[in-house]
ROSEVO-452448 format. One line per 8 residues: number of its first residue (from 1); their letters; for each residue y, x, z of C-alpha. Coordinates in Angstrom, 1 decimal. Example, Ala and Ser with C-alpha at 12.3 -4.5 7.8 and 13.67 -1.06 7.14 Angstrom:
<atoms>
1) AS) -4.5/12.3/7.8 ~ -1.1/13.7/7.1;
</atoms>
This chain:
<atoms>
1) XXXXXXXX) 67.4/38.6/-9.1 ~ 68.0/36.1/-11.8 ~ 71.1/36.8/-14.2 ~ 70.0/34.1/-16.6 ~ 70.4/30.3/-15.8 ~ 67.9/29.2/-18.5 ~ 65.3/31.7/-17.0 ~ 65.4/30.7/-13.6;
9) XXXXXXXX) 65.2/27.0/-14.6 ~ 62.0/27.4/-16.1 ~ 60.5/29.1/-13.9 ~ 61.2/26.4/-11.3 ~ 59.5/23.7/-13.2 ~ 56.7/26.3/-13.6 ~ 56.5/26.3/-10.3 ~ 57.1/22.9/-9.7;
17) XXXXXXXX) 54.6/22.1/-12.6 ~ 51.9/24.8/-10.8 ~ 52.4/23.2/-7.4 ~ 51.2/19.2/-8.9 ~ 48.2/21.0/-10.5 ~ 47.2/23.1/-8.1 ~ 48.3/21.6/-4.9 ~ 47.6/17.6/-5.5;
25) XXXXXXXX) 45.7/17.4/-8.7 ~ 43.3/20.2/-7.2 ~ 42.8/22.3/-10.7 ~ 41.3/18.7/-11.9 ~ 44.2/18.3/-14.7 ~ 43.7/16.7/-18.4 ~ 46.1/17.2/-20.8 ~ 47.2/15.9/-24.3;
33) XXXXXXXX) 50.0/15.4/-27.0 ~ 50.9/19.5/-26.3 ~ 50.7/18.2/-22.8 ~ 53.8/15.7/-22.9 ~ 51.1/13.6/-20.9 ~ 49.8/15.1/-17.8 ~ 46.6/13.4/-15.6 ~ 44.7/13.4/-13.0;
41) XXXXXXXX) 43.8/11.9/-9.6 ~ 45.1/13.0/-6.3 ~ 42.5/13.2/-3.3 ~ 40.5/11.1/-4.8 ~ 42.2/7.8/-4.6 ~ 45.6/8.0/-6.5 ~ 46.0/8.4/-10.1 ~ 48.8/10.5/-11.2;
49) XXXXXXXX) 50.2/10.1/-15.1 ~ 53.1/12.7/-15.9 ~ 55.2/11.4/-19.1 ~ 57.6/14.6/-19.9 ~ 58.7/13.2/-23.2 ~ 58.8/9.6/-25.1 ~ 57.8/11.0/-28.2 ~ 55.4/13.6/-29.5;
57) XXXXXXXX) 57.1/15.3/-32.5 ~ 59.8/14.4/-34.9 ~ 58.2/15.2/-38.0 ~ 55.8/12.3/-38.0 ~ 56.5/8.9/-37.8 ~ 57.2/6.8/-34.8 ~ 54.5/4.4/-36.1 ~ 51.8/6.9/-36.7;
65) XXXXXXXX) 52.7/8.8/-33.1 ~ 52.4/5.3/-31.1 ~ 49.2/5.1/-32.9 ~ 47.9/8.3/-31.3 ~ 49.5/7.4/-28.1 ~ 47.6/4.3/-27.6 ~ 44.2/5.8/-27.9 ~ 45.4/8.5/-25.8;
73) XXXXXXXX) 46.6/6.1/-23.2 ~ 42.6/4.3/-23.8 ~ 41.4/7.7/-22.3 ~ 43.8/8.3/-19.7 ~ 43.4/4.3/-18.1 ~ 40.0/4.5/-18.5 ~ 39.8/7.7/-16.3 ~ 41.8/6.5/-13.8;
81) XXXXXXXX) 40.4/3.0/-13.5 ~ 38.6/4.2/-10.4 ~ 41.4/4.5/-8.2 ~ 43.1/2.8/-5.8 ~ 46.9/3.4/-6.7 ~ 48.4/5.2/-9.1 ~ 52.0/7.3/-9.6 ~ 53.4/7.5/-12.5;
89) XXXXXXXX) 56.3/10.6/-13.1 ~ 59.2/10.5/-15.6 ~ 61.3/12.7/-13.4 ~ 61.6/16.0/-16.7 ~ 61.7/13.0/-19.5 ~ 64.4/13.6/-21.8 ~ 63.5/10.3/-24.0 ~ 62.2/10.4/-27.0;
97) XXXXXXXX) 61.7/6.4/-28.8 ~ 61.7/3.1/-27.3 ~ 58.7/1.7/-29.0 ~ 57.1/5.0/-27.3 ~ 57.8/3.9/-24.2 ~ 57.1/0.6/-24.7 ~ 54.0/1.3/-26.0 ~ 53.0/2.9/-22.1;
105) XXXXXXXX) 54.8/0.0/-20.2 ~ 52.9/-2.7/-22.0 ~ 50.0/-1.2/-19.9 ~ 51.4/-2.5/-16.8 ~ 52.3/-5.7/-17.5 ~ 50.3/-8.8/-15.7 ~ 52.3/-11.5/-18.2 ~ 54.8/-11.9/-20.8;
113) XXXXXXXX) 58.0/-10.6/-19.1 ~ 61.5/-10.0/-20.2 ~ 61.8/-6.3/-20.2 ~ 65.1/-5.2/-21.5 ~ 67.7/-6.7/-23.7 ~ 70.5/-5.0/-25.7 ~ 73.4/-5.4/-27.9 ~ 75.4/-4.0/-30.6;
121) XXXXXXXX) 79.3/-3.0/-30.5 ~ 80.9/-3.8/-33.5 ~ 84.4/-3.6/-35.1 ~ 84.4/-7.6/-34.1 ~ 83.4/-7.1/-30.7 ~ 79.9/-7.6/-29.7 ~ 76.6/-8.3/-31.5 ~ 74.7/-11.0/-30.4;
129) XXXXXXXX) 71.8/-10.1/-27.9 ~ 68.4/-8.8/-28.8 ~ 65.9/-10.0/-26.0 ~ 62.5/-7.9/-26.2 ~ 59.3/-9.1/-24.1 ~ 56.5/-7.5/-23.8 ~ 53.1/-9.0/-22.9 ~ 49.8/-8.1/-21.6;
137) XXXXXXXX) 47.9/-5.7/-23.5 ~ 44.2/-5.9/-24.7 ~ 43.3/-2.6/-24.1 ~ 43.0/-0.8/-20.9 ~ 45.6/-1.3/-18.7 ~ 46.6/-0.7/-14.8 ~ 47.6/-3.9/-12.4 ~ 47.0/-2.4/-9.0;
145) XXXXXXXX) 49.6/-0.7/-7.1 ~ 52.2/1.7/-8.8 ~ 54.4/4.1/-7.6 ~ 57.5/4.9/-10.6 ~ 59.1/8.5/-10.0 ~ 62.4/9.5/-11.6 ~ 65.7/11.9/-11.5 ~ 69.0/12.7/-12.6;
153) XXXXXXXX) 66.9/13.9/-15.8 ~ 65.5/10.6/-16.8 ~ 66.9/9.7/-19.7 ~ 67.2/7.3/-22.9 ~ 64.0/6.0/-23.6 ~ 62.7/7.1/-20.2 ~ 65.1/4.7/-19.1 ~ 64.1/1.7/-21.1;
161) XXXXXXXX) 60.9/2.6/-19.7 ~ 62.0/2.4/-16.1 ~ 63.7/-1.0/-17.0 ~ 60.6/-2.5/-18.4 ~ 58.6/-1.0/-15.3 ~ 60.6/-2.6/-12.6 ~ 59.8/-6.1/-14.2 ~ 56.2/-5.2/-13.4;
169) XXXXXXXX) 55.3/-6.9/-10.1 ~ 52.7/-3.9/-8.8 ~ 55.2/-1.0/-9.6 ~ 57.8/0.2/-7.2 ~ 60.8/2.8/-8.1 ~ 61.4/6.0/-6.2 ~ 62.9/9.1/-6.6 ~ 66.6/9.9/-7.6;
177) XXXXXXXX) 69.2/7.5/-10.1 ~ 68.2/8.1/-13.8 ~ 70.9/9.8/-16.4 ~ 72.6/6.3/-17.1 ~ 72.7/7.0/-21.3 ~ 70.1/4.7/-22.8 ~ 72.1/3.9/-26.1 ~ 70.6/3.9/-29.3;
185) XXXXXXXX) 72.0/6.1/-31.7 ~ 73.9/5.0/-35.0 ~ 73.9/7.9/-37.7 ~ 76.3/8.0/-40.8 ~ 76.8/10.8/-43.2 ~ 80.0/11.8/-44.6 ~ 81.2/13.3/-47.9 ~ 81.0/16.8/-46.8;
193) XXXXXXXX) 77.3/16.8/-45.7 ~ 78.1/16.5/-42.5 ~ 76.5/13.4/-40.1 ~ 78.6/11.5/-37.0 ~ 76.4/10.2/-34.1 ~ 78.0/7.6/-32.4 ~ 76.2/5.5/-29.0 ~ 76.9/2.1/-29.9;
201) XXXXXXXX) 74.3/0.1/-28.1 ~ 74.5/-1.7/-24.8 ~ 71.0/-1.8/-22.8 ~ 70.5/-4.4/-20.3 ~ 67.9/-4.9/-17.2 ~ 66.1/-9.2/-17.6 ~ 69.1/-9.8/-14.9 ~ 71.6/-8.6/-17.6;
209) XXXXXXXX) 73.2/-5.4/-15.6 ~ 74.0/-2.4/-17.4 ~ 73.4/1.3/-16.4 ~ 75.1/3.2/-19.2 ~ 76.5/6.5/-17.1 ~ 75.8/5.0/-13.5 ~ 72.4/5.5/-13.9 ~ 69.2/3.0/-12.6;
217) XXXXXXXX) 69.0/3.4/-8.9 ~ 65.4/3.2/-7.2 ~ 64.7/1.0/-4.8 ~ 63.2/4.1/-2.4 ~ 65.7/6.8/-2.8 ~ 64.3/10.1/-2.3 ~ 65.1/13.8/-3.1 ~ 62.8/15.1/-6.2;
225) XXXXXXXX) 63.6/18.8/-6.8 ~ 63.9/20.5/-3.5 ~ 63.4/24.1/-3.4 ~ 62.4/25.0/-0.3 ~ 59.8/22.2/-0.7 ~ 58.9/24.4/-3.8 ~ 58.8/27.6/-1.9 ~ 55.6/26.0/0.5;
233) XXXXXXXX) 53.9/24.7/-2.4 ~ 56.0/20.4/-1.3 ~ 57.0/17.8/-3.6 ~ 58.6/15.4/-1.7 ~ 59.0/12.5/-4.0 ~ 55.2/12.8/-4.7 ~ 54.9/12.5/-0.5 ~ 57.2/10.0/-0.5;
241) XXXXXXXX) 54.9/8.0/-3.0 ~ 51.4/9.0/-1.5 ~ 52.9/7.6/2.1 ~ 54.3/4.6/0.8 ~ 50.6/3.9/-1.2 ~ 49.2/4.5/2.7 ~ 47.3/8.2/1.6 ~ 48.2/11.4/3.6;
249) XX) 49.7/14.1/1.0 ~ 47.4/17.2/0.6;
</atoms>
């Protein structure tokens, strides 16, 4: 018996975490950044890259973590270079920082593409848009056939990330509709010490739609979290993407 929500939650990813390792990575896991990345290769043909966060810490900065992220992300496309497909899970990212993100999606890109675009509400209305583009990068880097997994708790900077993945040509979206808040964050103190937050950005896709609280809806939808999938040791989304890459699910 569970009396405490928090409790049982955790112990579901656990499980849920257990059963990728175990069950499709076959005990052959590597691990790094306190294990907000997560890789490995699934019966021998399809990479798997878990992203649960788009950040490492927040004591250091931004600059200096995208630093160690892109060595990291050296190893990780280097071990995986071998395979024939690969899936790549955001589906327990919370966000983090865009240049984070930004930093992994530049992996996938083929050209100089039109990720995302944004603007900024002001007391005059709105801000003029800010395009960003990213293009190829020099270092390793993953063109072949991509299989994007997300869910309800994709969010923020996961979600810029999903925008600037379905510009990639090779990658294809499944799972469940992200969070829908991608906003930046605009942070003012006031005379008492205290500090007001306020969401005052506007993201938009390179076709100029906006997903603030609806969410980015995949292109495959499928059902992530299951439990009774969980009780037989299942993950349907991660079955969903081996079929649809043509390999049989362990």
């Amino acid at each position: 018996e569970v009396t405490d929500l928090n409790d049982y939650i955790l112990a579901e990813i656990g499980r849920w975490d257990a059963i990728i390792r175990n069950e499709y990575l076959a005990g052959r896991v590597t691990t790094a950044g306190d294990e907000t990345l997560v890789w490995g290769v699934i019966a021998d043909n399809v990479g798997y890259l878990r992203l649960d966060a788009m950040i490492f810490n927040f004591e250091e900065s931004i600059d200096d973590q995208v630093g160690m992220l892109e060595n990291l992300l050296d190893e990780v496309f280097t071990d995986l270079a071998e395979t024939h497909s690969l899936i790549v899970d955001v589906r327990l990212n919370g966000g983090g920082a865009d240049p984070f993100a930004l930093a992994v999606a530049r992996r996938f890109m083929d050209a100089e593409r039109l990720v995302l675009s944004k603007y900024t509400r002001t007391l005059e209305g709105n801000g003029p848009l800010q395009n960003l583009y990213l293009s190829p990068s020099t270092r390793p880097s993953y063109l072949k056939p991509v299989v994007l997994i997300t869910s309800g708790f994709t969010t923020s900077a996961a979600e810029s990330f999903t925008l600037a993945m379905r510009t990639a040509p090779q990658v294809t979206h499944l799972g469940e509709t992200t969070n829908g808040a991608l906003s930046d964050v605009l942070s003012k103190p006031l005379p008492n010490g205290w500090q007001v937050d306020l969401s005052n950005e506007v993201y938009v896709d390179d076709q100029g739609t906006s997903y603030e609280v609806t969410g980015i809806q995949p292109a495959m939808t499928v059902p992530v979290f299951r439990a009774r999938e969980r009780l037989v040791g299942q993950d349907s989304a991660l079955n969903a993407a081996l079929q649809y890459l043509g390999e049989i699910a362990p």
